[in-house]
Chimera marker file (.cmm) of the C-alpha trace (Angstrom):
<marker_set name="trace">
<marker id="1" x="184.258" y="163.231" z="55.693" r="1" g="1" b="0" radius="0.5"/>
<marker id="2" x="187.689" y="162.919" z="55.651" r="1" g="1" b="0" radius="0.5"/>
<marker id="3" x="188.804" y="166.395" z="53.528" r="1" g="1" b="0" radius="0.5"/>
<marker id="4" x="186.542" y="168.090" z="56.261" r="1" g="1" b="0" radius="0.5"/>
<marker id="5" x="188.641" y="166.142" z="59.146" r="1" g="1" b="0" radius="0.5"/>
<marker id="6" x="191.324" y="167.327" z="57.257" r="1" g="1" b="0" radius="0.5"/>
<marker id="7" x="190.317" y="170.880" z="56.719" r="1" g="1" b="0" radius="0.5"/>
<marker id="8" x="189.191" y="171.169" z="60.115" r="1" g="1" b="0" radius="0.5"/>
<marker id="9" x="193.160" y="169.870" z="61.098" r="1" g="1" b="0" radius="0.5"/>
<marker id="10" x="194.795" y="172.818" z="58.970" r="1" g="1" b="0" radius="0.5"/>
<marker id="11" x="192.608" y="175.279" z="60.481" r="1" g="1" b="0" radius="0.5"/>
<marker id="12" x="193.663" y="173.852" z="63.953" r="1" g="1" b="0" radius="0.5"/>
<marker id="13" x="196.826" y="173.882" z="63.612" r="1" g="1" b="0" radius="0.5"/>
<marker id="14" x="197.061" y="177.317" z="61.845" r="1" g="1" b="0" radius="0.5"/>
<marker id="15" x="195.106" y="178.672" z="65.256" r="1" g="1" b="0" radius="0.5"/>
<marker id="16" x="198.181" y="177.202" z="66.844" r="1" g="1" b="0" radius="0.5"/>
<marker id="17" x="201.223" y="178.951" z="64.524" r="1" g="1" b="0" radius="0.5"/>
<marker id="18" x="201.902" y="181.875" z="67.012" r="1" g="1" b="0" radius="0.5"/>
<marker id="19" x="203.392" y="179.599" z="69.824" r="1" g="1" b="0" radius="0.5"/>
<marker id="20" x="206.302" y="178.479" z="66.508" r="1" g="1" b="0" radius="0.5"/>
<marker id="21" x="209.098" y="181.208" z="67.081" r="1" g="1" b="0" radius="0.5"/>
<marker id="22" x="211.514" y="181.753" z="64.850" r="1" g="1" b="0" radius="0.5"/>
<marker id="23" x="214.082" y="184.060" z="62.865" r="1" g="1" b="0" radius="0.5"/>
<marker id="24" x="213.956" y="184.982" z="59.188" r="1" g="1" b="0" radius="0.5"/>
<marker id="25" x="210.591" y="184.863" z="58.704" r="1" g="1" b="0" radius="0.5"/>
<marker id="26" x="207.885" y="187.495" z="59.658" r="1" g="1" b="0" radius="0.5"/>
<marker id="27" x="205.870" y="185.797" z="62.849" r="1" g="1" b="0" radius="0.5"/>
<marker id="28" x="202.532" y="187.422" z="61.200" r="1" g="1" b="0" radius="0.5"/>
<marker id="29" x="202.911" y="184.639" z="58.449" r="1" g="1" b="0" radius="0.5"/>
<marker id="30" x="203.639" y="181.607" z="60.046" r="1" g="1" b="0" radius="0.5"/>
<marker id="31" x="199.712" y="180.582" z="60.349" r="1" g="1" b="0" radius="0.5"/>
<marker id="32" x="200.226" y="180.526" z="56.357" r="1" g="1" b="0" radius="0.5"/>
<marker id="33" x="203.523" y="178.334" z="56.452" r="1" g="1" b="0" radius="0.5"/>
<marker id="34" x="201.206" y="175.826" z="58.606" r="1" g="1" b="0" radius="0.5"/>
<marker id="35" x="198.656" y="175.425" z="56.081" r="1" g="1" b="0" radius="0.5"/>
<marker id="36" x="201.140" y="174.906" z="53.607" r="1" g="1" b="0" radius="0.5"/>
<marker id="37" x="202.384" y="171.994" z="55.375" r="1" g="1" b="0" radius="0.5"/>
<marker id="38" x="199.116" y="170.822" z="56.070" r="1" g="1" b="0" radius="0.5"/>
<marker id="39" x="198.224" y="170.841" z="52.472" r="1" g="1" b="0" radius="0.5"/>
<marker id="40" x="201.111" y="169.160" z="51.707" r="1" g="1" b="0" radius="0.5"/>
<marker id="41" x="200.656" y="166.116" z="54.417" r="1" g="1" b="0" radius="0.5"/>
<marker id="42" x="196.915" y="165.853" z="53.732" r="1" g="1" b="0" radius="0.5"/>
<marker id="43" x="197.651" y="164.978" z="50.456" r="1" g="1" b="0" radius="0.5"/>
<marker id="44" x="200.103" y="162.121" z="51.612" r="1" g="1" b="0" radius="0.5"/>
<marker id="45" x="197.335" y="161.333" z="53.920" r="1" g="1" b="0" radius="0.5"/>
<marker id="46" x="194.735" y="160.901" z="51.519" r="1" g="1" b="0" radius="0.5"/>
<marker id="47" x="197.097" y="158.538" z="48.849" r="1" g="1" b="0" radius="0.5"/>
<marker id="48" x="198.012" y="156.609" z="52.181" r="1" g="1" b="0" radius="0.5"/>
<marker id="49" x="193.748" y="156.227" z="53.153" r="1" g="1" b="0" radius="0.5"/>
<marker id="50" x="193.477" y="154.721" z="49.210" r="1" g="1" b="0" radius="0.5"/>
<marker id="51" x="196.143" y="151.873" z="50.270" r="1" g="1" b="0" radius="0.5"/>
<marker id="52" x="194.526" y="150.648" z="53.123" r="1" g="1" b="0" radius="0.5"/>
<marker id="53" x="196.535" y="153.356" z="56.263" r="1" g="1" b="0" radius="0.5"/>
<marker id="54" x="193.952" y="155.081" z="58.591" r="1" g="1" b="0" radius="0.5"/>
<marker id="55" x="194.589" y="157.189" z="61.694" r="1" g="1" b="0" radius="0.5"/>
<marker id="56" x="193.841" y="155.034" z="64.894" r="1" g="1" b="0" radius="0.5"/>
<marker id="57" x="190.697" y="156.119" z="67.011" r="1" g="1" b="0" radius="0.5"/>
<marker id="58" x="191.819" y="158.046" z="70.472" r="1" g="1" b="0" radius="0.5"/>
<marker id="59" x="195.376" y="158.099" z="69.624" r="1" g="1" b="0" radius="0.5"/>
<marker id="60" x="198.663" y="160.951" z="69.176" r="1" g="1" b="0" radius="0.5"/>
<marker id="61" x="198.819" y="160.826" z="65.398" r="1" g="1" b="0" radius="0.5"/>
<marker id="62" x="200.118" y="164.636" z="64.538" r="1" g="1" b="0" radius="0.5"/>
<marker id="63" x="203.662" y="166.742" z="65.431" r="1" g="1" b="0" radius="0.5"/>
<marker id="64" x="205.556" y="169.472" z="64.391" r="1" g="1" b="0" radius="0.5"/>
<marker id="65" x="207.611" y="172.142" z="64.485" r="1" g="1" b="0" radius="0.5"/>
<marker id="66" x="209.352" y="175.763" z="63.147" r="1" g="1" b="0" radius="0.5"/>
<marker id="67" x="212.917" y="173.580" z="62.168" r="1" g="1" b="0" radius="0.5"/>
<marker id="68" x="215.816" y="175.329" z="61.669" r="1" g="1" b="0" radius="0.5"/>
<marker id="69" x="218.269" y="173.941" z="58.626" r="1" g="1" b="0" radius="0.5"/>
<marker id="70" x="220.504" y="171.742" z="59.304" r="1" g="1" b="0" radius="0.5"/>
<marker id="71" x="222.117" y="168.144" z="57.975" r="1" g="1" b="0" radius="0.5"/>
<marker id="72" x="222.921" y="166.927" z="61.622" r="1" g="1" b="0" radius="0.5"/>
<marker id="73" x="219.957" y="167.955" z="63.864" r="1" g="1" b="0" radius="0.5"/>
<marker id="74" x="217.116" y="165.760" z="64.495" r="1" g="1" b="0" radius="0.5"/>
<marker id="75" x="214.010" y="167.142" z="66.618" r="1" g="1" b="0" radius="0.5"/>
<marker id="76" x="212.047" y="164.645" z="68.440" r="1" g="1" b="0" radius="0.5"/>
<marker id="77" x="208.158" y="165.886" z="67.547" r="1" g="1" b="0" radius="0.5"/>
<marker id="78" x="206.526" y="162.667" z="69.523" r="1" g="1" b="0" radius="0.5"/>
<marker id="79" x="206.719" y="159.585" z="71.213" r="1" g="1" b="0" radius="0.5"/>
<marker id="80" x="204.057" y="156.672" z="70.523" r="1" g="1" b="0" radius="0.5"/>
<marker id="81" x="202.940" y="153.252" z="71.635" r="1" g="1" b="0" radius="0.5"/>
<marker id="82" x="203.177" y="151.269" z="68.987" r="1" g="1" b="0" radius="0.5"/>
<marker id="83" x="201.899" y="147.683" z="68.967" r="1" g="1" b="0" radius="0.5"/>
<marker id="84" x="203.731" y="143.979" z="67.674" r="1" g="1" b="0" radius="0.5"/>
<marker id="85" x="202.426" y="142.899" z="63.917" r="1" g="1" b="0" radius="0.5"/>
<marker id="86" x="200.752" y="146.316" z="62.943" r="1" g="1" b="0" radius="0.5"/>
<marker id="87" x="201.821" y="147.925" z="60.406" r="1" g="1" b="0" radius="0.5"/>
<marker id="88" x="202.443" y="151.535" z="60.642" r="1" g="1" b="0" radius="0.5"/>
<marker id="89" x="203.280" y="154.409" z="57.976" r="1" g="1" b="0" radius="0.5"/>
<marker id="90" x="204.916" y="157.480" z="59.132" r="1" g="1" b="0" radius="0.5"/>
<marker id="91" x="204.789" y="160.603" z="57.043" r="1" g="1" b="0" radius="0.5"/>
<marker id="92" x="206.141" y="164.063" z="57.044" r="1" g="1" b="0" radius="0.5"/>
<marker id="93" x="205.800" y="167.341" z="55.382" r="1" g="1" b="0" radius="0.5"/>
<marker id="94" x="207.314" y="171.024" z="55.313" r="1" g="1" b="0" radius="0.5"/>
<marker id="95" x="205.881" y="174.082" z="53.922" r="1" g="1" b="0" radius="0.5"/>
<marker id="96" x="206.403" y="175.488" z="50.454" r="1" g="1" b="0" radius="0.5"/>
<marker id="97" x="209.874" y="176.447" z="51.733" r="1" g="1" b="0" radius="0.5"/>
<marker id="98" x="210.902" y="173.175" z="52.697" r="1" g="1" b="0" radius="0.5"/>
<marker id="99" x="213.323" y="171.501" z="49.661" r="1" g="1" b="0" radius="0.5"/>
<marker id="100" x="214.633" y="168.506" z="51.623" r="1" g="1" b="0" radius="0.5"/>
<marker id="101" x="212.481" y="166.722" z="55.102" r="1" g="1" b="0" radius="0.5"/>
<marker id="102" x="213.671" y="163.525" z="56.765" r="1" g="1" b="0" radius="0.5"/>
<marker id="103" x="212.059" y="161.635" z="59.015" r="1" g="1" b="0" radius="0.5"/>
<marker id="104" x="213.467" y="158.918" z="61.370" r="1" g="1" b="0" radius="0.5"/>
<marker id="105" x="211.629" y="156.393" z="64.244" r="1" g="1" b="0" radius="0.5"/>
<marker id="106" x="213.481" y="155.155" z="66.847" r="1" g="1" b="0" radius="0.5"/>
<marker id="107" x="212.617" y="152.476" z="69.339" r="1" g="1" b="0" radius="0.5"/>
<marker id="108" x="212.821" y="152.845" z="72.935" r="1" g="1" b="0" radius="0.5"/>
<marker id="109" x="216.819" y="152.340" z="72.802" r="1" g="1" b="0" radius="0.5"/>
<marker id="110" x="217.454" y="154.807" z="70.131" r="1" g="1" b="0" radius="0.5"/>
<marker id="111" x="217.957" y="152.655" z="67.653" r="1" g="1" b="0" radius="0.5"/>
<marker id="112" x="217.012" y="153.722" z="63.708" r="1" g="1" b="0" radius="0.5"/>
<marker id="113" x="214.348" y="151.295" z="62.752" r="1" g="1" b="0" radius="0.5"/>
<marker id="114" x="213.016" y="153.194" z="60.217" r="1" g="1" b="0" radius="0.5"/>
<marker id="115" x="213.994" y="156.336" z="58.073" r="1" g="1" b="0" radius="0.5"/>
<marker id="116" x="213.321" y="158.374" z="55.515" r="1" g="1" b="0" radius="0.5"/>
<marker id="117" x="216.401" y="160.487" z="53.953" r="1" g="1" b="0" radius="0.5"/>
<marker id="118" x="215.430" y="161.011" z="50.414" r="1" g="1" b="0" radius="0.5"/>
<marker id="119" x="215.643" y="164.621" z="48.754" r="1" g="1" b="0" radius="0.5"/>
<marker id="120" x="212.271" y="165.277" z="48.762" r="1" g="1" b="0" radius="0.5"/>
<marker id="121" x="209.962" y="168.059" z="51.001" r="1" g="1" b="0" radius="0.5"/>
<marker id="122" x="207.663" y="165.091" z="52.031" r="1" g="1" b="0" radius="0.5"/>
<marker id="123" x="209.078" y="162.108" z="53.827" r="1" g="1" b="0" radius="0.5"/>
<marker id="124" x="207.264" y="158.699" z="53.802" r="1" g="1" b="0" radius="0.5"/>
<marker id="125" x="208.102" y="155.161" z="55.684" r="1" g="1" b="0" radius="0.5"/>
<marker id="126" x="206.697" y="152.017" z="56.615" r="1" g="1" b="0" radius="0.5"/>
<marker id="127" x="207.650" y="150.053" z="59.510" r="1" g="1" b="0" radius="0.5"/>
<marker id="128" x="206.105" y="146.236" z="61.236" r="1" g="1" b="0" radius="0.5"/>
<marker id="129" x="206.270" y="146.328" z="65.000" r="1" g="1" b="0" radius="0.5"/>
<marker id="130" x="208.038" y="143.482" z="66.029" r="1" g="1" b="0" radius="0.5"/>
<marker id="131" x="207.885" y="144.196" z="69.561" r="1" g="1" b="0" radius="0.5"/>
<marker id="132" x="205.214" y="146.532" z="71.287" r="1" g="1" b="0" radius="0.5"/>
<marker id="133" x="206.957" y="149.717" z="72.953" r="1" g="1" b="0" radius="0.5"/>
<marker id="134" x="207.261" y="153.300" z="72.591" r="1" g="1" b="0" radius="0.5"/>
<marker id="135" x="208.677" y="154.873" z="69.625" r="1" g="1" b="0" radius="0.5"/>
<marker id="136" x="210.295" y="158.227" z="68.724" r="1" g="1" b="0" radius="0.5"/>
<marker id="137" x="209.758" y="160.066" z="65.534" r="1" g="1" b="0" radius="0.5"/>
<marker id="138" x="212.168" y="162.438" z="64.673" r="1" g="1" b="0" radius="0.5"/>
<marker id="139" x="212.429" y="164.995" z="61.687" r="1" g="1" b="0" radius="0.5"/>
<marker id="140" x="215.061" y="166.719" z="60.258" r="1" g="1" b="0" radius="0.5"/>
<marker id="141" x="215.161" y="170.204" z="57.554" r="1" g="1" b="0" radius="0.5"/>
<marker id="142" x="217.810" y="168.819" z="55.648" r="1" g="1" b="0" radius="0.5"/>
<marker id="143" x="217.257" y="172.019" z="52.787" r="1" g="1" b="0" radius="0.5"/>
<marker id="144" x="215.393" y="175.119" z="52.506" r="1" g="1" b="0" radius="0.5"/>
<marker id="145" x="215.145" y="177.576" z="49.821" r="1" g="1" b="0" radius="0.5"/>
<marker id="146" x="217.565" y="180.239" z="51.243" r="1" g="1" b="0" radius="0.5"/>
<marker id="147" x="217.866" y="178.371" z="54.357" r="1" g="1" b="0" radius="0.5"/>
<marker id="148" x="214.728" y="180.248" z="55.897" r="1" g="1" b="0" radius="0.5"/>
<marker id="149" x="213.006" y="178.376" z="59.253" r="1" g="1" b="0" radius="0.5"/>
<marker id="150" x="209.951" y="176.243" z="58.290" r="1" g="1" b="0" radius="0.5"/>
<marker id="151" x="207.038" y="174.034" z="59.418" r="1" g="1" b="0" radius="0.5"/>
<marker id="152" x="207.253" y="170.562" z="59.039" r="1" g="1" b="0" radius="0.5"/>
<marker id="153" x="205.009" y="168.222" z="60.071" r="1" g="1" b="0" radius="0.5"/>
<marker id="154" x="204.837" y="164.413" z="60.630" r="1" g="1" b="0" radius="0.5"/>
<marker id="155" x="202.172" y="162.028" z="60.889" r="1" g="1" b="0" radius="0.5"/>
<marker id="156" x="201.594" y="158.119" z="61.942" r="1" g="1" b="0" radius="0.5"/>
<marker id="157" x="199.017" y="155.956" z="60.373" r="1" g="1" b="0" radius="0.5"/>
<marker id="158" x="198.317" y="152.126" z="60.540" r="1" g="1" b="0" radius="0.5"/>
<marker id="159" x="197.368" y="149.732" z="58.228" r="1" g="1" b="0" radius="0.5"/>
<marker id="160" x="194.037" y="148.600" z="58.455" r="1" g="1" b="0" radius="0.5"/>
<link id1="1" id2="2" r="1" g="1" b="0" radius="0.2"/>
<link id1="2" id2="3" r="1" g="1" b="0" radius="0.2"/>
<link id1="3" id2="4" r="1" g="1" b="0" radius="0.2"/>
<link id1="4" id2="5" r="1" g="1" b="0" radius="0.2"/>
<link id1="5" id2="6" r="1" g="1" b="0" radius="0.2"/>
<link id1="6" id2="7" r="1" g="1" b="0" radius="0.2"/>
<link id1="7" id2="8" r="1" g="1" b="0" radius="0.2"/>
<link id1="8" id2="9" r="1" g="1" b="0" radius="0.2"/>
<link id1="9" id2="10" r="1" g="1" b="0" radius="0.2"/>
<link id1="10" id2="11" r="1" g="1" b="0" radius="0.2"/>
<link id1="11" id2="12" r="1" g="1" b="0" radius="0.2"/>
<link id1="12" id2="13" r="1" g="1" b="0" radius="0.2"/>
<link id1="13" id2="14" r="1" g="1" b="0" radius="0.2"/>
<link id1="14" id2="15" r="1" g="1" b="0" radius="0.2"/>
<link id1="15" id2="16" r="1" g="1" b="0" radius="0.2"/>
<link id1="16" id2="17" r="1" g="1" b="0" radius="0.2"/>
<link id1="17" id2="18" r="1" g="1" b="0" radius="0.2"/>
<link id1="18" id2="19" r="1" g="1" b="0" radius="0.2"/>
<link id1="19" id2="20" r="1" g="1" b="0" radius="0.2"/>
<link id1="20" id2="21" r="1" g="1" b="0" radius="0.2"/>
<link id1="21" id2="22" r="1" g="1" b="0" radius="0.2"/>
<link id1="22" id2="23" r="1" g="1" b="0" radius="0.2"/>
<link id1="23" id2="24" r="1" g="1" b="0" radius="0.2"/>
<link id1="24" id2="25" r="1" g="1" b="0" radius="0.2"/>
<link id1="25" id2="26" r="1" g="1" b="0" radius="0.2"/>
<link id1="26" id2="27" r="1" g="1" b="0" radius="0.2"/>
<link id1="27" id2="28" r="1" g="1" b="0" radius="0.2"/>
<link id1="28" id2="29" r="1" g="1" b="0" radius="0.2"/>
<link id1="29" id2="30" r="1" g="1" b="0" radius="0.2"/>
<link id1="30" id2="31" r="1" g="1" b="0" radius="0.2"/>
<link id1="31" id2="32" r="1" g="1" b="0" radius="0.2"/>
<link id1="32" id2="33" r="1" g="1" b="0" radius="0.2"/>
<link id1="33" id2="34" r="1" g="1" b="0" radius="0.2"/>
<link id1="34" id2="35" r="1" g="1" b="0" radius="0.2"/>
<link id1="35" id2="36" r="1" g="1" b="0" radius="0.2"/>
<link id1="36" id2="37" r="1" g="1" b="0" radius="0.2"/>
<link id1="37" id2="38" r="1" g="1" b="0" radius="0.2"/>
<link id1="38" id2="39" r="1" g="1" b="0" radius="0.2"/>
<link id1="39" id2="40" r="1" g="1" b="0" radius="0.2"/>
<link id1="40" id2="41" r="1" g="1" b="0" radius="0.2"/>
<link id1="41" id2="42" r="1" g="1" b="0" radius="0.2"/>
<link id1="42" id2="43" r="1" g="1" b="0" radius="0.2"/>
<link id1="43" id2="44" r="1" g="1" b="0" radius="0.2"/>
<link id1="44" id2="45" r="1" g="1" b="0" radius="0.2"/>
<link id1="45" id2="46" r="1" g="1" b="0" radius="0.2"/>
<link id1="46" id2="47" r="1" g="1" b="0" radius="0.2"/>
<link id1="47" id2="48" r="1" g="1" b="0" radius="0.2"/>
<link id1="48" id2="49" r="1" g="1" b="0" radius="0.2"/>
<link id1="49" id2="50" r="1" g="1" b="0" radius="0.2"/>
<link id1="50" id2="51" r="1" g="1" b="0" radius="0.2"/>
<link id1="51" id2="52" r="1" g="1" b="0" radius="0.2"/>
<link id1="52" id2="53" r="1" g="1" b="0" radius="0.2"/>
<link id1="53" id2="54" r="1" g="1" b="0" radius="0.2"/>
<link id1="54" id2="55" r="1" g="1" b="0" radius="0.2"/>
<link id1="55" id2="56" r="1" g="1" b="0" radius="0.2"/>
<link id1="56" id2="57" r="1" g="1" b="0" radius="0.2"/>
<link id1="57" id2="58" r="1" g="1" b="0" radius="0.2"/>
<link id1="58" id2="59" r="1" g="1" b="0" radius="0.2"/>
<link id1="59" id2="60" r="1" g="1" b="0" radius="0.2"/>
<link id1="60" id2="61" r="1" g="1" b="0" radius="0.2"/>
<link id1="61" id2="62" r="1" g="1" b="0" radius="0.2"/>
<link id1="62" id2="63" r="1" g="1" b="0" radius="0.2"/>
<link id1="63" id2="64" r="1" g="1" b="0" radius="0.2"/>
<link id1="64" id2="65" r="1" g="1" b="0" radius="0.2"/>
<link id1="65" id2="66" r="1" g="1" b="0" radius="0.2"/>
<link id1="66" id2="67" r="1" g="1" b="0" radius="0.2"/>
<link id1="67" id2="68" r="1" g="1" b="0" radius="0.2"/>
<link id1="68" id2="69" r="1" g="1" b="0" radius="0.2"/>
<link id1="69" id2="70" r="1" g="1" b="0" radius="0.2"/>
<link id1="70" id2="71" r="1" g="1" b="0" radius="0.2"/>
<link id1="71" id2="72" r="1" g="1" b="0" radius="0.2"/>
<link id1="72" id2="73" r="1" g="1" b="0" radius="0.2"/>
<link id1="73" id2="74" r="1" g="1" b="0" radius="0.2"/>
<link id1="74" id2="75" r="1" g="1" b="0" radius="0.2"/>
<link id1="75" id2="76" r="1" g="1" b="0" radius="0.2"/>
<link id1="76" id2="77" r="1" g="1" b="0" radius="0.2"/>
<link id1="77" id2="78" r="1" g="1" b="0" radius="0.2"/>
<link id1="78" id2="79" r="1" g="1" b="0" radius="0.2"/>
<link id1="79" id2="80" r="1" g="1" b="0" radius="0.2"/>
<link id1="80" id2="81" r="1" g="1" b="0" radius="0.2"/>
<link id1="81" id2="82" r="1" g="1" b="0" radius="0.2"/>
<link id1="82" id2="83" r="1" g="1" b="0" radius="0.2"/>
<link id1="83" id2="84" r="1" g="1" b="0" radius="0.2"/>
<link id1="84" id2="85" r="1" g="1" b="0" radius="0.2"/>
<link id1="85" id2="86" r="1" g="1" b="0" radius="0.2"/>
<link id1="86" id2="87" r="1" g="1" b="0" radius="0.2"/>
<link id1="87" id2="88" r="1" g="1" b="0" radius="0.2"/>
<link id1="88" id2="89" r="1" g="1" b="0" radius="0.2"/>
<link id1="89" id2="90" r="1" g="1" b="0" radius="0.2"/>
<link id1="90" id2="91" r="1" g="1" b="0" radius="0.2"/>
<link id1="91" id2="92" r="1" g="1" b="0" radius="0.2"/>
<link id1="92" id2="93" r="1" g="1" b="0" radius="0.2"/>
<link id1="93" id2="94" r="1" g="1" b="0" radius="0.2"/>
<link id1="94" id2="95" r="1" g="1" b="0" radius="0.2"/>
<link id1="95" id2="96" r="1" g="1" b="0" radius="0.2"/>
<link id1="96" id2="97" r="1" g="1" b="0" radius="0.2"/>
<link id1="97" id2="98" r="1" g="1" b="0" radius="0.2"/>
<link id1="98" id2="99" r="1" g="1" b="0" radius="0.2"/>
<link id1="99" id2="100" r="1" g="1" b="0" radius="0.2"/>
<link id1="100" id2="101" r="1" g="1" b="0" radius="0.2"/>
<link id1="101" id2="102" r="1" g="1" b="0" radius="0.2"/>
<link id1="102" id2="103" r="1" g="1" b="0" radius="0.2"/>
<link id1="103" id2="104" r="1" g="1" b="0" radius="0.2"/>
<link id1="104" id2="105" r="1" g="1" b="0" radius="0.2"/>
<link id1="105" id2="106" r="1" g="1" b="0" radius="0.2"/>
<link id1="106" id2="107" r="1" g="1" b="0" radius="0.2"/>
<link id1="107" id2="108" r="1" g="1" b="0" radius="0.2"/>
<link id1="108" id2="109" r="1" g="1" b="0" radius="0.2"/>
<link id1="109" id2="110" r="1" g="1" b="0" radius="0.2"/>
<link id1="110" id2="111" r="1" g="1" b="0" radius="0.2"/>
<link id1="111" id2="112" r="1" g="1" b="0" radius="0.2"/>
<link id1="112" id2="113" r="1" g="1" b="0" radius="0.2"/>
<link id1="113" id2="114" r="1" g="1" b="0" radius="0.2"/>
<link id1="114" id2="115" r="1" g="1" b="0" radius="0.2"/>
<link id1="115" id2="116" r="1" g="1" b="0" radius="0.2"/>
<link id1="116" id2="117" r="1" g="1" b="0" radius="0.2"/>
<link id1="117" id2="118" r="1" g="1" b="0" radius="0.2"/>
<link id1="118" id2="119" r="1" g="1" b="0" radius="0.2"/>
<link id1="119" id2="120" r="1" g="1" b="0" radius="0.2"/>
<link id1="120" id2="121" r="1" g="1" b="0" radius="0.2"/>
<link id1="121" id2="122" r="1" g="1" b="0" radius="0.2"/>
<link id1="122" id2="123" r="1" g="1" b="0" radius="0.2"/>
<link id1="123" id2="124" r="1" g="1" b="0" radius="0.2"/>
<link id1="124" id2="125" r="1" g="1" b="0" radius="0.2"/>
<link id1="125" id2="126" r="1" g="1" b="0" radius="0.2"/>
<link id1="126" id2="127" r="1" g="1" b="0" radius="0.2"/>
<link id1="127" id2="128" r="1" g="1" b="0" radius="0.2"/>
<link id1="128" id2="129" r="1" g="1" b="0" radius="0.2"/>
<link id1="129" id2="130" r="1" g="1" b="0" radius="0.2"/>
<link id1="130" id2="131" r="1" g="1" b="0" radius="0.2"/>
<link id1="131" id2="132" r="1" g="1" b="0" radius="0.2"/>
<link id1="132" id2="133" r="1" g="1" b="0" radius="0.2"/>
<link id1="133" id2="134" r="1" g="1" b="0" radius="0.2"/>
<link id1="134" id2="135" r="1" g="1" b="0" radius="0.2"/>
<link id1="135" id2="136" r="1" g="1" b="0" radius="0.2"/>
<link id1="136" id2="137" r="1" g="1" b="0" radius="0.2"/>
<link id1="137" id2="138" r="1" g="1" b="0" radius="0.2"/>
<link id1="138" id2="139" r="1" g="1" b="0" radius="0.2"/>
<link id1="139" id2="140" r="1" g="1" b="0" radius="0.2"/>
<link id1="140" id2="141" r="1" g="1" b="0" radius="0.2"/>
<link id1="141" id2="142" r="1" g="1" b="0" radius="0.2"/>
<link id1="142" id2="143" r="1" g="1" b="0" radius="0.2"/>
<link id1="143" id2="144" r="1" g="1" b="0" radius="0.2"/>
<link id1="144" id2="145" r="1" g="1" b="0" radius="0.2"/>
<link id1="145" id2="146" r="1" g="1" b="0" radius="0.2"/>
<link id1="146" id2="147" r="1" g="1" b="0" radius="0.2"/>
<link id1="147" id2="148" r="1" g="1" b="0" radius="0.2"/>
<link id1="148" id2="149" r="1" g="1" b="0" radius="0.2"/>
<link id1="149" id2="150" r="1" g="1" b="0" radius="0.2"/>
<link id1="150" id2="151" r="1" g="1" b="0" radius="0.2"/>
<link id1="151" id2="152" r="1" g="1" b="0" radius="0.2"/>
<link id1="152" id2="153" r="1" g="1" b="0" radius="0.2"/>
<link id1="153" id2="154" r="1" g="1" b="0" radius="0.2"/>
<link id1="154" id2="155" r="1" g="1" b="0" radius="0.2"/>
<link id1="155" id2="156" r="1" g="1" b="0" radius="0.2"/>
<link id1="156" id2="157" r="1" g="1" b="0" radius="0.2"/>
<link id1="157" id2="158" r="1" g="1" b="0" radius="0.2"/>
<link id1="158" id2="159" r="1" g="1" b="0" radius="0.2"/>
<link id1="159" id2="160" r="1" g="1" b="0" radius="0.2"/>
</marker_set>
């Protein structure tokens, strides 16, 4: 049930590639450089379902973006509600371009309270609510092979 949910998400949000724009890469193919991400977060999905992290019923769990390089700029992808003693695991992914994708939460000051800088195309973090607000998850394309534009996506899951 959950592959299809899954399957059924990367076909969604490959429908949905012709509203990324973007220079350096041929628009036709961006509905490939989704599914790529999307195969690359459904797997971080899955691992995070066998330790206990679902996505919560009628809730914002999925953003994402065409992301340009860069070491400095962040781009906000959503803002959540997120509740005092849950548990929550935020995860991103870029395509098969993607060599380096942070991710970074911030509360409702702007303050990092959780982040994710590692050299890696997938980006993982945990973070306890200690105090029930809205939170802002950012991600970053630190690296690209030849610094092309590409997708990266970020999810939020909670601990069951």
């Amino acid at each position: 049930m959950m592959k299809q949910r899954f399957s059924v998400l990367a076909v969604c949000l490959a429908s949905v590639a012709a509203v990324f724009g973007g220079e350096g890469r041929a628009v036709a193919q961006q509905g490939a450089y989704v599914t790529q991400a999307a195969g690359r977060l459904t797997k971080l999905v899955d691992k995070s379902n066998q330790q206990g992290f679902v996505l919560q019923n009628n809730s914002f769990s999925i953003g994402g973006g065409w992301l340009k390089q860069s070491e400095k700029i962040w781009v906000p992808i959503y803002s959540i509600k997120l509740e005092a003693g849950k548990t929550y695991r935020f995860l991103a992914a870029g395509d098969n371009d993607a060599r380096d994708v942070d991710l970074d939460v911030q509360d409702a000051a702007g303050n990092t309270v959780a982040k994710d800088e590692d050299t890696a195309a997938e980006a993982a973090v945990e973070f306890t609510v200690t105090t029930t607000g809205v939170y802002r998850v950012r991600l970053r394309l630190y690296a690209a092979e030849n610094n092309v534009d590409c997708v990266c996506l970020g999810i939020v899951m909670v601990k069951k």
